[in-house]
Structures are given as structure tokens and as C-alpha cells.
C-alpha positions as CSV (number, residue, x, y, z in Angstrom):
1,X,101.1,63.4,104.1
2,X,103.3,66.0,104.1
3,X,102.9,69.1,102.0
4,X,104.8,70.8,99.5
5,X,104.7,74.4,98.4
6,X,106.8,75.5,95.8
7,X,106.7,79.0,95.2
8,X,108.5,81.5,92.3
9,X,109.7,84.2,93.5
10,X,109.1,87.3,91.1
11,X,109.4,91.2,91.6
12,X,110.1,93.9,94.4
13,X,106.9,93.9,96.7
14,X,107.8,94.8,100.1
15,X,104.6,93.5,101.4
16,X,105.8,95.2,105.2
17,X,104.5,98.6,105.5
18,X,106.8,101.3,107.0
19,X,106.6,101.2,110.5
20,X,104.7,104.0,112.8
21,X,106.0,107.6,112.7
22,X,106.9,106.8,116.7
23,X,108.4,103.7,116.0
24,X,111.1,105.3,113.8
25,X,112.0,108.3,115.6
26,X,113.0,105.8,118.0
27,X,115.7,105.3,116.0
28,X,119.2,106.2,117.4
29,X,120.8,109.7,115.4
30,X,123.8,106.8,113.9
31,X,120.5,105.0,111.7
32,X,120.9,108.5,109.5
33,X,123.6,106.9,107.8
34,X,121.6,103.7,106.5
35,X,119.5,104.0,103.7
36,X,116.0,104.9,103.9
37,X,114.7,101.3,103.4
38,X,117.1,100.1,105.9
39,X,116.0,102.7,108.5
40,X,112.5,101.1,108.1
41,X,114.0,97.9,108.9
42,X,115.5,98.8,112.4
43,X,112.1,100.7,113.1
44,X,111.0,96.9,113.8
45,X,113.2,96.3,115.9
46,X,113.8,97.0,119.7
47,X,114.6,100.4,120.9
48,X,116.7,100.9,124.0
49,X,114.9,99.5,126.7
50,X,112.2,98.7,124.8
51,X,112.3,95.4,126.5
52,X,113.2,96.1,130.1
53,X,117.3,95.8,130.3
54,X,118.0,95.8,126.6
55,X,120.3,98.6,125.2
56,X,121.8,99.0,121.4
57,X,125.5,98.0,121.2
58,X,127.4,100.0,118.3
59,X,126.2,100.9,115.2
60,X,123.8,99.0,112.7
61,X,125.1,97.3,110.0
62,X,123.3,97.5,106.6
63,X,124.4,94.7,103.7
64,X,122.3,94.5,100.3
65,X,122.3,91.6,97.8
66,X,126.4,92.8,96.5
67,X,127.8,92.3,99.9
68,X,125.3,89.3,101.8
69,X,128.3,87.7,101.6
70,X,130.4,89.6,104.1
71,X,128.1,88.5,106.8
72,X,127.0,85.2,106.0
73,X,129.5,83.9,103.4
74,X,128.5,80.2,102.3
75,X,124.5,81.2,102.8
76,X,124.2,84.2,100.4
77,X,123.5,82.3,97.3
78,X,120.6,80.6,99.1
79,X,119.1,83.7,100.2
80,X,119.2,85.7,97.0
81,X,117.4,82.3,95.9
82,X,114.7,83.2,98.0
83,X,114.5,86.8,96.7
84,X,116.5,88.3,99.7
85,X,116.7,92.7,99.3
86,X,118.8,93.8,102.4
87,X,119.6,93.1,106.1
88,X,120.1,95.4,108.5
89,X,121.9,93.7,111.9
90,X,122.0,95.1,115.7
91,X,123.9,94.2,118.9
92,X,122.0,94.2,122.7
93,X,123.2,93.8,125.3
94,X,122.1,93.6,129.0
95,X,123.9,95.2,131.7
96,X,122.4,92.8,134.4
97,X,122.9,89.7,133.1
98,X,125.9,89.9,130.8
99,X,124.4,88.9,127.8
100,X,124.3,90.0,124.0
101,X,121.9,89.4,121.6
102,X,122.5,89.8,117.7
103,X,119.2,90.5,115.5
104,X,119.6,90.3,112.0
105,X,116.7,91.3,110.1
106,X,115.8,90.3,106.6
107,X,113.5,91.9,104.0
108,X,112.8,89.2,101.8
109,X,110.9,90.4,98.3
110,X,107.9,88.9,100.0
111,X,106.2,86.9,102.5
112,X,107.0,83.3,100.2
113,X,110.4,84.4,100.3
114,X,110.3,85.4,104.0
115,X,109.0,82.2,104.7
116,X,110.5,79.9,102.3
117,X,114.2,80.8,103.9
118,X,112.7,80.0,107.3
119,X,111.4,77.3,106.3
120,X,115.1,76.3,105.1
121,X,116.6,76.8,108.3
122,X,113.6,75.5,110.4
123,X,114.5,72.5,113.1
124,X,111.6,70.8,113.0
125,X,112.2,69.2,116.5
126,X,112.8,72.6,118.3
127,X,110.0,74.6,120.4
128,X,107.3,76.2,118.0
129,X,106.1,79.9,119.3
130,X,103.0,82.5,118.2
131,X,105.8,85.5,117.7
132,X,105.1,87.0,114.2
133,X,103.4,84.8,112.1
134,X,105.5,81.7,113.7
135,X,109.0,81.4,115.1
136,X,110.9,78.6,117.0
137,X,113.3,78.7,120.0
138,X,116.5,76.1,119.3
139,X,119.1,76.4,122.1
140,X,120.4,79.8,121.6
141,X,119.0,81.0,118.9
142,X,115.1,82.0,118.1
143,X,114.0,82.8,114.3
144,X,110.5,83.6,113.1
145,X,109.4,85.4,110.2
146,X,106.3,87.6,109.3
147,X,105.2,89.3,106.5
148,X,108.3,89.9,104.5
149,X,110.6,90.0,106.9
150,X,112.9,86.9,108.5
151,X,114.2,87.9,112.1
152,X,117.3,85.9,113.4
153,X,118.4,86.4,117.3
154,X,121.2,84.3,118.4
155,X,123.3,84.8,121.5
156,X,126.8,83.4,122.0
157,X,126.7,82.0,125.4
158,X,124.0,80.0,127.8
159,X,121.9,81.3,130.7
160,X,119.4,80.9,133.0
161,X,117.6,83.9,131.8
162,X,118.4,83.6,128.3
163,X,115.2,81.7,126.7
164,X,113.0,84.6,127.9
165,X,114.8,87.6,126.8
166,X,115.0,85.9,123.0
167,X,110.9,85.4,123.6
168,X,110.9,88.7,124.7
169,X,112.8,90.6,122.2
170,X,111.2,88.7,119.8
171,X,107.7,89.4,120.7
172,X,108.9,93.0,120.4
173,X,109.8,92.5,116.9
174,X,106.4,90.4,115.6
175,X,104.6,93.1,117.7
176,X,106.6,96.3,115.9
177,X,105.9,94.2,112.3
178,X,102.1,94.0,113.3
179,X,99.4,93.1,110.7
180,X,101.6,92.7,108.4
181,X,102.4,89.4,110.2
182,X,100.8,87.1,108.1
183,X,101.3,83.7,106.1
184,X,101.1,83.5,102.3
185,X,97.6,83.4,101.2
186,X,99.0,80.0,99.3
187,X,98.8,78.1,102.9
188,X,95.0,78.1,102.5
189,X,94.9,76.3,99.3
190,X,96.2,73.3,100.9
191,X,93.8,70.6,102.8
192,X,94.1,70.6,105.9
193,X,93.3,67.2,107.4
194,X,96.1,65.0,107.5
195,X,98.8,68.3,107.3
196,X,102.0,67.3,108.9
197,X,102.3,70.5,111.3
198,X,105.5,73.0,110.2
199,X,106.0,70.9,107.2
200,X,104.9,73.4,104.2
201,X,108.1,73.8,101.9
202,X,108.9,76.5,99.1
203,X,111.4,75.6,96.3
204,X,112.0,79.3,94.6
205,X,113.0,77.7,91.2
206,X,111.9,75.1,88.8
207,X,111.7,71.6,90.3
């Protein structure tokens, strides 16, 4: 059978602690100009060469729930559904192969909310992985959540190499999140023989 979870989604807990005093001064001098929640956000995320061959490409870009819309205009609504707070996005690039790499990473109000929206956008036949709490590699593209954060890499073009750099840059990010990483404590209500795998569900308003 498969399982439902519907969830409401209430209040401001940002369930993510702030990341380690190293892991922020990582932060390139241009992050001074995003707000202090925001610079929290890219401390999760890769520094130069924090995987091998991976560098920054231009500046950050912070939106909040006014301006969602200028970056994923048709999708806000459903994201501020889900209790959305703020993104902050980054370009990488690799010198090597060519490649770049967006990362846009969501606070969510909390880890239902994190994990409801993945949920939303999960393809249920692509490959499963253990980055964060879960994530899935589809083509070019590999999302995965944990805690209250929703992490969305997607490259524009194809290659050889391309599967394990997303696996890699995403590792970094589940690993950067750390405990944190976890499911809603709502999962383990739920029997578990007979569970469809990947099938849990939130609906963040009244059925």
C-alpha cells in the first residue's frame, strides 16, 4: 500500500543549524553582500575546490519569498506552499572538463517542508542515493534534501564525467549540512511492512 503523509506546515523553525565557524569563512569576500541567513546557506555548500576541479562562477544570488518568482516563475506558489524562506543559488564550473553546475539551495521552514517539495519533484523511476537524508540522480540533474534544506544541481549539457561530479558535489553538500540530515520524525509513525519505497507524500493544506 502506499503511504500518505500529509503534513501542515506552521512557523519559522530553521531546524539547520548554522554551519561551522570554518565552513563559513570559506565564504568568498562577495557573500558580504547577502543577508546573514543567506550567508549560512552558502556555508553548505562547496567552496572552491572543495571538490577537486570545482571553482565558484560569479556572484551568489539570494531571492526570498517576494521575488521566488524571478527565478522559478510558474513554481513559486508551490514552494511558498511548502513553507519555502529563501534560496541562495551558485554557479561551478570545471576548468578540465567544461562543465557548469548550478546549485540552488532552499531553506524550507522545516524538514516536512524540505521534504514535502522533494517529494513533489521526485521521479520515482530515477536512481535513489544516501547523499543528505536521500537524493536521486535523473539525467542531468541530482536533488536531495536534508534537514531543512532542499538542494537542486542541474547542469545544461551531457558528459562522460558528469554523473560523478553531481554525486560528488552533492556529497559535499549532505556532508557540510551534517546531523542535521535527517527525516521528519513523522516517517516512524508509519508501518513499515508493506511500505512502497520513496512513496511517503506531504500535502501542506487541508485535504
Amino acid at each position: 500500500a502506499v503511504v500518505v503523509l500529509c503534513g501542515v506546515l506552521a512557523g519559522c523553525n530553521r531546524s539547520a543549524g548554522q554551519p561551522p565557524a570554518s565552513q563559513q569563512a570559506q565564504a568568498p569576500p562577495l557573500a558580504a553582500a547577502l543577508p546573514d541567513s543567506a550567508r549560512s546557506l552558502l556555508g553548505w555548500l562547496p567552496a572552491d575546490n572543495g571538490v577537486p576541479g570545482w571553482l565558484r562562477a560569479g556572484q551568489p544570488r539570494h531571492f526570498g519569498p517576494g521575488t521566488l518568482w524571478e527565478h522559478i516563475d510558474g513554481a513559486a506558489e508551490t514552494y511558498l506552499g511548502f513553507g519555502f524562506e529563501e534560496l541562495v543559488t551558485v554557479d561551478y564550473t570545471n576548468a578540465a572538463t567544461g562543465l557548469q553546475v548550478t546549485v540552488d539551495l532552499y531553506r524550507m521552514s522545516d524538514a516536512v517542508g524540505a521534504f514535502g517539495i522533494y517529494a513533489q519533484e521526485t521521479n520515482p523511476a530515477a536512481e535513489f542515493l544516501a547523499v543528505g537524508a536521500e537524493g536521486y540522480l535523473n539525467g542531468t540533474a541530482l536533488n536531495l534534501w536534508a534537514g531543512s534544506c532542499y538542494a537542486k544541481l542541474t547542469s545544461g549539457k551531457d558528459h562522460p564525467s558528469l554523473a560523478a561530479a553531481l554525486r560528488a558535489l552533492a556529497a559535499d553538500i549532505g556532508t557540510r549540512i551534517g546531523a542535521d540530515a535527517k527525516r521528519p520524525v513523522q516517517f516512524d509513525r508509519f508501518p513499515t511492512v508493506g511500505l512502497v519505497a520513496h512513496s511517503f507524500k506531504v500535502v501542506p493544506k487541508d485535504v
